[in-house]
N, C-alpha and C positions, 0 to 999 in steps of 0.2 A: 504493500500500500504506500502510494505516495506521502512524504508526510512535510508538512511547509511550520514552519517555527514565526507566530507574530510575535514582534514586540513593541508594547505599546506602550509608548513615549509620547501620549497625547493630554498626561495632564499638565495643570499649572503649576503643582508642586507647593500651595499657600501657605502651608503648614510648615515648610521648610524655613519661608522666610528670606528665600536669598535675591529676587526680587527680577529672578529668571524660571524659567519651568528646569527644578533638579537636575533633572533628567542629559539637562546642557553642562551639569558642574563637573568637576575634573580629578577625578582618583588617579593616583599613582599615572597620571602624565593623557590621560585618556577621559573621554567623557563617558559617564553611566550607560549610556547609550551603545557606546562602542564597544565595552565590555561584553556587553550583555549580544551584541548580535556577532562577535567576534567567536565565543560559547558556541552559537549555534552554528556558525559559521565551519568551526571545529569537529562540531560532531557528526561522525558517521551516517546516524540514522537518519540524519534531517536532509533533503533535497532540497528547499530554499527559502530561504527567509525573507519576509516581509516587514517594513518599517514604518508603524503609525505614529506622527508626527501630532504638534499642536496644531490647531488651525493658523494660516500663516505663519507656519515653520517649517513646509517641506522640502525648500531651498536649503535651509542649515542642515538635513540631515543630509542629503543629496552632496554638500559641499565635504561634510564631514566623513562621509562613505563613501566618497567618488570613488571607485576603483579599488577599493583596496578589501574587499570580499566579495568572494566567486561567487557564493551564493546568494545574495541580494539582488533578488528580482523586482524590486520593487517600492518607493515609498506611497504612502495613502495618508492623506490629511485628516485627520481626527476629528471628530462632533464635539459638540461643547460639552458633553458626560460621558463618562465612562463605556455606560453600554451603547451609547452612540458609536463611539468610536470602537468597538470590539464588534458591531452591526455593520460598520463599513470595511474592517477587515474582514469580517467576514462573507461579502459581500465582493470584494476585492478577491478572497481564494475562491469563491465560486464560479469567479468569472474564466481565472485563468483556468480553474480544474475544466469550464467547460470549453474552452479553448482546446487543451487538450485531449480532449474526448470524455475524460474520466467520469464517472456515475459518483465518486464519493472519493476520498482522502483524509487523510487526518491534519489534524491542526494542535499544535501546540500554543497558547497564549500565555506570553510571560511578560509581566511589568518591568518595566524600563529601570523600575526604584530598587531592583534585584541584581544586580553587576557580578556575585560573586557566584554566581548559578555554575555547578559543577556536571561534569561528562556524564559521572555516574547517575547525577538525577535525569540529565536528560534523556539518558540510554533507559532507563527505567518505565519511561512515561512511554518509551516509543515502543517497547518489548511489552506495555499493558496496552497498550491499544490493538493488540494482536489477536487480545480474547477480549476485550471490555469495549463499550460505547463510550464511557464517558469514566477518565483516569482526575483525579485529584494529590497534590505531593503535600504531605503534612507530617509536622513533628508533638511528639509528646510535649504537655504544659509541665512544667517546675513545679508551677505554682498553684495552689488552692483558688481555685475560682468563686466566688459567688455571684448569686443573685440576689440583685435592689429593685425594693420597688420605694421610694419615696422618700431615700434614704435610710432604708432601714433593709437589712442583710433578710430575704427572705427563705433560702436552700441553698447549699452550695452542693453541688453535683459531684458526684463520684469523680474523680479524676483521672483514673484509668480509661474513661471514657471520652476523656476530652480531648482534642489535639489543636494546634494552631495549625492554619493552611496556610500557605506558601504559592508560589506560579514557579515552573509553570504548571496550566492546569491542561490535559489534552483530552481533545474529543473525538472522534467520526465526524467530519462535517453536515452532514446530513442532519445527527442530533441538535449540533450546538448551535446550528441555523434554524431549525424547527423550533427548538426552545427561545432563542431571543425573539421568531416571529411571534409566539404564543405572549411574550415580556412584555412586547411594544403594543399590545392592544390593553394592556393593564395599568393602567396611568396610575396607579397604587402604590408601585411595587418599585424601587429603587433598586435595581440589586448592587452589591458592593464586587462581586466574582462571578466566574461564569458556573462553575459548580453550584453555585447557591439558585442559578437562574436553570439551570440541569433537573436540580431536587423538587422545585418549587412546580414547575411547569409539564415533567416527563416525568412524573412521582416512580412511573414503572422500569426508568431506565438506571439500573445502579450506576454511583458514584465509585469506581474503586479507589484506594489510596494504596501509593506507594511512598516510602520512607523520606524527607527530606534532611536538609541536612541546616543546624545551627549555624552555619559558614554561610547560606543563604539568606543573609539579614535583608529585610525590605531598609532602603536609604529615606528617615521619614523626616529624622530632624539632625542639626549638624553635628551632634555627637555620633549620630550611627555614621556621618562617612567620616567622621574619627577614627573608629572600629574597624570599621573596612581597610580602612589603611591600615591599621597596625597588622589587621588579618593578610595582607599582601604580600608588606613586608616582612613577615615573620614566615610567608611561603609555607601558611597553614590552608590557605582558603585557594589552593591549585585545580586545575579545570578535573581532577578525578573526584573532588568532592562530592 
């Protein structure tokens, strides 16, 4: 099965505060960006990667990528949300899979704000989409979670149970486009991942998870690309991660 790796570098990054979208900021001599489609660029199982940009930013990627990965087929200018923009990538591999003749392929989508994404995750995601619809990468939580309602702790959930999710997340195209069409007629429903718009919409299609890794820190605020740097250079956080 063909399998195409997006990465989506279409938000503004507010949270970070640096007063450009993250995604443009610069680790160990490279942009977040570059990392991350360099990754996939790397791996074996991927055939070719896609780049979703901010609206009025698909020049900088274009200038940033010019030539220097084989497999970048493409950049796509993002919506003003999230699933906007994972609706035009996806929309974008359906065009090319029909181009190609193909009836269906897989899609990897992984955020831009993940640079340190390793071989072994991606090798994982692409060897579960062999038996599954729809893969998810997530790690065990530390920490004791609970639940508030009003400020006030209301259950805190077994923790064996709980995992934090991570990108990428990979689907069947078929699925992951059936489910955002199902999303975009529910004006309700925000979703935050594509997995959670998977669960919500295709209740019958499992979710599988495969292992990620702590080295895959999401870049949210300027201490985590702190982190990322020391992880670099300490040549803990390398592409078998």
């Amino acid at each position: 099965m063909r399998m195409v790796a997006v990465v989506l570098a279409g938000g503004s990054g507010r949270r970070f505060g640096a007063g450009v979208p993250k995604q443009l900021l610069r680790l160990d001599g490279r942009t977040l960006i570059e990392h991350c489609v360099a990754a996939f660029d790397a791996a074996p199982g991927v055939d070719e990667v896609l780049l979703v940009m901010p609206p009025g930013h698909p020049g900088e990627g274009a200038q940033l990528l010019g030539g220097g990965y084989r497999k970048l087929a493409g950049i796509v200018e993002g919506g003003s949300t999230r699933p906007g923009s994972t609706r035009r990538a996806i929309a974008a591999v359906s065009a090319r899979a029909a181009e190609a003749g193909l009836s269906d392929c897989g899609v990897l989508l992984h955020d831009a704000a993940r640079p340190l994404v390793g071989q072994r995750i991606i090798a994982d995601c692409v060897a579960a989409l062999a038996a599954a619809d729809a893969v998810g990468v997530a790690v065990p939580t530390a920490d004791t979670i609970v639940v508030v309602s009003d400020g006030v702790m209301t259950r805190i959930p077994r923790r064996d149970s709980l995992l934090r999710c991570q990108t990428p997340q990979a689907f069947r195209l078929s699925v992951i486009a059936r489910a955002h069409e199902l999303a975009r007629a529910d004006p309700e429903f925000t979703p935050t991942d594509d997995c959670g718009v998977v669960l919500r919409y295709l209740p019958d299609v499992p979710v599988h998870v495969v292992a990620g890794s702590e080295h895959n820190l999401k870049i949210t605020y300027p201490r985590d690309l702190a982190i990322a740097e020391t992880l670099l250079r300490a040549g803990d956080a390398g592409l078998s991660s």
